[in-house]
C-alpha atoms as one frame of an Amber mdcrd trajectory, in Angstrom:
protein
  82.159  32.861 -25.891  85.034  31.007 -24.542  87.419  32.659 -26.822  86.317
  36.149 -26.022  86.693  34.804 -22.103  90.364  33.642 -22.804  90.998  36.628
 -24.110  89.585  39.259 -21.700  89.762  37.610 -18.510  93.240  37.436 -17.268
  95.452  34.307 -16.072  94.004  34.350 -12.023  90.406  34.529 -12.761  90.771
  31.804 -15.899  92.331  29.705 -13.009  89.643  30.156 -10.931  87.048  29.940
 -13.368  88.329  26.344 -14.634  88.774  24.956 -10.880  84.774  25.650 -10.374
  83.759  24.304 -13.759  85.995  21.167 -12.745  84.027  20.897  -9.269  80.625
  21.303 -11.118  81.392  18.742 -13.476  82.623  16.640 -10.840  79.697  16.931
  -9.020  77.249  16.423 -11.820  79.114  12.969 -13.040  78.862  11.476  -9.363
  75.138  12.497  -9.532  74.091  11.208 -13.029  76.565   7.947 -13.036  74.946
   6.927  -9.276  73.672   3.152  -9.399  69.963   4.390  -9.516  70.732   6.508
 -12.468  72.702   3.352 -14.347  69.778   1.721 -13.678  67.655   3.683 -15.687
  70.131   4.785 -18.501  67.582   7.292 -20.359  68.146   8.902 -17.148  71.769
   9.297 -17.606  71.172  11.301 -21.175  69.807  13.933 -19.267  73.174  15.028
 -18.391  74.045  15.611 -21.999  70.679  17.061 -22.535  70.939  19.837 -20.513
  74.645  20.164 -19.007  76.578  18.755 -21.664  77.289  20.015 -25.771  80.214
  17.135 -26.040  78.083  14.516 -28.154  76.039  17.621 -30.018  78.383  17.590
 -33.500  78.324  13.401 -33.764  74.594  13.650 -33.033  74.125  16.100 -36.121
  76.819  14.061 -37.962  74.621  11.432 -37.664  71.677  12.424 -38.456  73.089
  14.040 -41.638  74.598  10.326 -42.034  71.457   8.874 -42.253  69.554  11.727
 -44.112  72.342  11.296 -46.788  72.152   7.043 -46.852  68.374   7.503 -48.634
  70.640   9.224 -51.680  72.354   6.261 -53.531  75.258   7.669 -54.848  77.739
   8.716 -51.744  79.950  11.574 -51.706  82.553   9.718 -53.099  80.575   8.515
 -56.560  80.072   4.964 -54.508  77.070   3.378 -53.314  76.861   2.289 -49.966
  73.628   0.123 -50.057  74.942  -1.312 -53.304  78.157  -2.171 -51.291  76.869
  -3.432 -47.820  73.911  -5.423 -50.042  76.566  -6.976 -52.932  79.046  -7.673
 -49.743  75.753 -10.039 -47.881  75.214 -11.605 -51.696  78.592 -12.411 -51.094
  78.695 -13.791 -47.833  75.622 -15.938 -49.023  77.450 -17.493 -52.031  80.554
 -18.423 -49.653  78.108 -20.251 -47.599  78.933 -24.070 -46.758  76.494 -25.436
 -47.204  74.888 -22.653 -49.570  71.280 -22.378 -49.214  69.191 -22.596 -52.138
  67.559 -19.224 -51.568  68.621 -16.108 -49.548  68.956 -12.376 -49.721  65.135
 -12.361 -50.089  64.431  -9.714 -48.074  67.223  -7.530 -49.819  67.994  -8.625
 -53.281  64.888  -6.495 -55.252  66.007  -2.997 -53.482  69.599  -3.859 -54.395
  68.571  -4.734 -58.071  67.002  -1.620 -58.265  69.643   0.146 -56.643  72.064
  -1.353 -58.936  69.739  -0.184 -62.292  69.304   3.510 -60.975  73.483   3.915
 -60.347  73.761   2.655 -64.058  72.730   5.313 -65.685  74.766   7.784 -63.376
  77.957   8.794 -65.546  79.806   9.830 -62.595  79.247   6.217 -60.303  82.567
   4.067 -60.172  82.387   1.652 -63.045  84.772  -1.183 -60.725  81.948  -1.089
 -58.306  79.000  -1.404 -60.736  81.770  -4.322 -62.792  81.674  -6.063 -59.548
  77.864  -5.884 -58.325  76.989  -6.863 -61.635  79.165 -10.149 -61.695  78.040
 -11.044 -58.126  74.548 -10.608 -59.329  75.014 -12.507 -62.543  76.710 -15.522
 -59.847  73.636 -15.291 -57.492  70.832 -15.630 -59.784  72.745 -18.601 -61.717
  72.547 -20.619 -58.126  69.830 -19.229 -56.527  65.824 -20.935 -56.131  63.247
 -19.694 -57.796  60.891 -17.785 -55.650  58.312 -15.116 -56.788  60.534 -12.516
 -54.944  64.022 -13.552 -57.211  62.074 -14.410 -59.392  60.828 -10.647 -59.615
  64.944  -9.242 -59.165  65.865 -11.972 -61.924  63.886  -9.875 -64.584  64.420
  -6.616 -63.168  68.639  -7.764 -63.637  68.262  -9.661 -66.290  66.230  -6.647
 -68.559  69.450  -4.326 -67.669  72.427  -6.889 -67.404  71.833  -7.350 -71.107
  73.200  -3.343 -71.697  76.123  -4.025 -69.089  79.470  -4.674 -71.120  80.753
  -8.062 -71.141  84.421  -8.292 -69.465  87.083  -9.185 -71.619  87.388 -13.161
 -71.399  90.744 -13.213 -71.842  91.538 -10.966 -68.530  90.826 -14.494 -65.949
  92.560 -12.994 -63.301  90.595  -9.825 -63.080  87.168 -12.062 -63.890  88.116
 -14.549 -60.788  88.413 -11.390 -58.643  85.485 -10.488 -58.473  83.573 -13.253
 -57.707  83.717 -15.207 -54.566  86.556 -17.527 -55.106  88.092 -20.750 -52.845
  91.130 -19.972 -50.602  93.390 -22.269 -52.455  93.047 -19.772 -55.861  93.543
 -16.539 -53.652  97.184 -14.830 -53.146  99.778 -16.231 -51.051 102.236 -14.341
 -50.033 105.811 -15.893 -48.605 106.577 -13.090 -45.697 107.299 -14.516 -42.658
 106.127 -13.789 -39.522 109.755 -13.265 -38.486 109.645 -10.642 -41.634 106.599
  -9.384 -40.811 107.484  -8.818 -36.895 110.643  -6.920 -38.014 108.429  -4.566
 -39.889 106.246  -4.024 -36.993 109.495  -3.411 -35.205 110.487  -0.957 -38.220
 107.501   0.975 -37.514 107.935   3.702 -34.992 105.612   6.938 -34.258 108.206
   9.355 -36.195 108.125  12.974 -35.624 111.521  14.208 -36.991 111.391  14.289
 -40.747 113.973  15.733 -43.123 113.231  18.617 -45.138 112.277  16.488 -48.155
 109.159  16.282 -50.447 107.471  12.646 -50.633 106.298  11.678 -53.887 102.706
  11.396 -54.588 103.067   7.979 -57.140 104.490   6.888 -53.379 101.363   7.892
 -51.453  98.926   5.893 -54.073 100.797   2.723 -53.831 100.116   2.780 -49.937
  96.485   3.903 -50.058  95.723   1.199 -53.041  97.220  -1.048 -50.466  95.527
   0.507 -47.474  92.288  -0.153 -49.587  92.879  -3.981 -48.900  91.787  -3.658
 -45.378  88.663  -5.401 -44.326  86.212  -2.854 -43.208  82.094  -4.195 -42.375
  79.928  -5.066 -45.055  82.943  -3.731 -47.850  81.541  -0.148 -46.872  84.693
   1.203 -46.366  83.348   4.247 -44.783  86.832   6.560 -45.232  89.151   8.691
 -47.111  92.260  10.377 -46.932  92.542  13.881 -47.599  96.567  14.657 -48.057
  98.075  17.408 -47.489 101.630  16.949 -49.546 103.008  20.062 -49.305 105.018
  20.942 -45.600 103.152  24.713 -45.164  99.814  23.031 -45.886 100.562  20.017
 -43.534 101.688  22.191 -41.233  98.697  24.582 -41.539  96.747  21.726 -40.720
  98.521  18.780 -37.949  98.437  22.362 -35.986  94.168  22.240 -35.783  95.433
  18.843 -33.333  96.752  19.726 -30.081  99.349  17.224 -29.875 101.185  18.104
 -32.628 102.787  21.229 -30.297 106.439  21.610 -31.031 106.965  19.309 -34.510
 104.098  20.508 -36.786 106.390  22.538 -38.723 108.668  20.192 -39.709 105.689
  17.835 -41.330 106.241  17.648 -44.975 103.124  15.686 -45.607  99.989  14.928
 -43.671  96.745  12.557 -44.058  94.043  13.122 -42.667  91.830   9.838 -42.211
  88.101  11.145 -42.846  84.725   9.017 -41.902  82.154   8.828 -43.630  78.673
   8.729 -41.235  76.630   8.591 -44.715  77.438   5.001 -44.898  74.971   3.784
 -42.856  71.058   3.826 -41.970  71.084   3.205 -38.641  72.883   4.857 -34.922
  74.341   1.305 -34.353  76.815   1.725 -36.700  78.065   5.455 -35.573  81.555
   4.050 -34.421  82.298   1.627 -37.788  84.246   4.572 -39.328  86.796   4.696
 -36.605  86.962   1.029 -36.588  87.405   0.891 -40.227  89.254   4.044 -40.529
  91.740   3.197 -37.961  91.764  -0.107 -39.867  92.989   1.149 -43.187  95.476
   3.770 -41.329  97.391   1.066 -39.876  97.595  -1.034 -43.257  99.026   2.043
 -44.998 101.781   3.304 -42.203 103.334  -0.490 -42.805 102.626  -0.103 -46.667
 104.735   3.491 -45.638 106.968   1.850 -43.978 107.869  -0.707 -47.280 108.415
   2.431 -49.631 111.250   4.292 -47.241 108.388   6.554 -45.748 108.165   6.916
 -41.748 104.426   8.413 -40.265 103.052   9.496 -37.209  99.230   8.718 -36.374
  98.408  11.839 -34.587  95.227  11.525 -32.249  92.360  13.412 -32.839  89.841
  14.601 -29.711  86.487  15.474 -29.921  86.617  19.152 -29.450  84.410  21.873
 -31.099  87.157  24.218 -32.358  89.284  21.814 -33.893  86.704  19.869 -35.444
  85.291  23.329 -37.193  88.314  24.420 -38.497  89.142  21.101 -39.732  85.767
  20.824 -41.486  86.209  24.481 -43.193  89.505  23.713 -44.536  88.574  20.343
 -45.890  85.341  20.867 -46.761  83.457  18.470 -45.170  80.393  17.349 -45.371
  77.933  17.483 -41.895  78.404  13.836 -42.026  81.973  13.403 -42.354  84.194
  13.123 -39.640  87.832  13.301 -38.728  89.286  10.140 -37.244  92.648  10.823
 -36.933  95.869  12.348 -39.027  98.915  11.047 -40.457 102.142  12.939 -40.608
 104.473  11.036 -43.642 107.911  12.006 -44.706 111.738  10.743 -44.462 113.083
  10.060 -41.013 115.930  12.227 -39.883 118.606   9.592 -38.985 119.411  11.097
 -35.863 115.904  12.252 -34.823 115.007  10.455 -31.571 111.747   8.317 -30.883
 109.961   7.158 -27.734 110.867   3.654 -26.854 107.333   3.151 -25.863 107.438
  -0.317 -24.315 104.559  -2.360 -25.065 102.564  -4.017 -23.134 103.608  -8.123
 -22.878 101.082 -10.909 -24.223 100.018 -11.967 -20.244  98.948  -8.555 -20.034
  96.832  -8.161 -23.543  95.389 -11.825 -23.337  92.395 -12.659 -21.509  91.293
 -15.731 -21.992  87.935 -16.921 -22.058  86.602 -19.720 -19.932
């Protein structure tokens, strides 16, 4: 409907027509965001009942999200509930002092869990390696209850078909297992070294008309992977586009990449995944995450000779179905932002975008 309107109505009346929508709008936020309103906030989601569609696609996503979580093998052959569950095992082991028991009212579904994704040829075997050693560590320390005592023989009936690692591999063993800081990687970058990469880093949009290698991309997305994200979820992809009509094809679906889309030579975009969790309180992890992991590969980018761009992406119905159509996306799965990635030009200009100073960011807490 609103294309057909942009199309048939001409340039006067579409001015007119956008300067009474504004008023109404205006008029309806002072009414629904009044103090007696806040008061009563169910009140408030009347406006987006009945006079607003803006939250309708991360509604659906959600629900889809959740429908989805009951399945245990995600869209991308992992397991969330294995993940989130192994993660809180985790947690528990690293625990000073460690309790004798824990994870009671958890550890038989995520037994179970882990049994049912064994005998799925397409799961991912590092995931299954790594909830099966975490397993193996918890029920070597843990109490016995009735309830681990029950997941104990449930694990212990299928651990014995699991494949033993190879003993001689200790570094991979000790990885995944929790492990004391001391025996953990230490790297000897400087904060002076790492400030001048931060300083390297600038939002490029000029790129020379050059093809980045794809051996290139995987090193910073296997180091983009080291980013914390909650409960080891990591709720995300990235969907590339290496090829410069294809990027271009699709930075233009975002409305601020007017004017340099067409010299793009490659483009991510950073997809959520809403089927990582059961519950609405967790609707915003994937941009948390996701935005997480983007930043961790742009400086990973940055270290290979590659500039990028993290190009913002709004909440707007259009965009977001084309986007979906030409990625394929799944109801729950949404865009967070995009990536453009390519060689600088040497003499293409940047914003000098001055940042905001640390008495300005830090508020401290008394």
């Amino acid at each position: 409907m609103k294309n057909l309107a942009r199309k048939l109505l001409p340039t006067r009346s579409k001015q007119i027509l956008r300067s009474l929508l504004g008023k109404w709008d205006v008029l309806l936020t002072r009414c629904f965001s009044a103090s007696w309103v806040l008061a009563h906030p169910r009140l408030a989601s009347l406006f987006y009942a009945f006079f607003s569609s803006q939250f309708d696609r991360e509604h659906l996503a959600i629900l889809a999200g959740k429908k989805a979580y009951r399945h245990k093998l995600g869209p991308s052959n992992t397991s969330p509930l294995l993940r989130r569950n192994i993660h809180r095992i985790e947690k528990g082991l690293c625990m000073s002092p460690m309790r004798p028991v824990f994870a009671e009212d958890f550890i038989v579904d995520t037994v179970n869990c882990f049994v049912q994704l064994q005998s799925q040829q397409q799961v991912c075997q590092q995931e299954l390696t790594w909830a099966h050693d975490v397993l193996k560590a918890y029920f070597t320390v843990v109490s016995s209850t009735p309830i681990t005592d029950q997941a104990r023989n449930i694990f212990a009936q299928q651990a014995a078909f699991f494949p033993e690692p190879d003993p001689f591999d200790v570094a991979d063993i000790a990885s995944r297992t929790p492990y004391t800081r001391r025996l953990g990687h230490h790297s000897d970058v400087t904060v002076e070294q790492f400030h001048s990469l931060c300083l390297q880093r600038r939002s490029v949009r000029w790129f020379l008309p050059q093809s980045v290698d794809d051996a290139l991309l995987n090193q910073a997305i296997m180091t983009a992977s080291l980013a914390p994200s909650a409960c080891n979820r990591q709720p995300f992809s990235f969907y590339v586009a290496n090829d410069a009509t294809l990027a271009a094809e699709v930075a233009a679906f975002a409305g601020g990449t007017r004017g340099f889309a067409d010299n793009i030579p490659c483009l991510l975009v950073v997809v959520g995944d809403l089927s990582a969790y059961p519950s609405e309180r967790d609707r915003h992890v994937i941009y948390i995450d996701g935005a997480l992991a983007a930043m961790q590969l742009m400086l990973a980018l940055e270290t290979l000779g590659l500039s990028s761009c993290p190009i913002n992406w709004p909440d707007l119905d259009v965009p977001e179905q084309k986007m979906a159509k030409k990625l394929n996306l799944l109801p729950f799965q949404r865009p967070v932002m995009l990536l453009a990635v390519g060689y600088a030009k040497p003499d293409g200009m940047i914003p000098y975008s001055q940042k905001k100073t640390v008495d300005v960011l830090r508020k401290d807490i008394k």
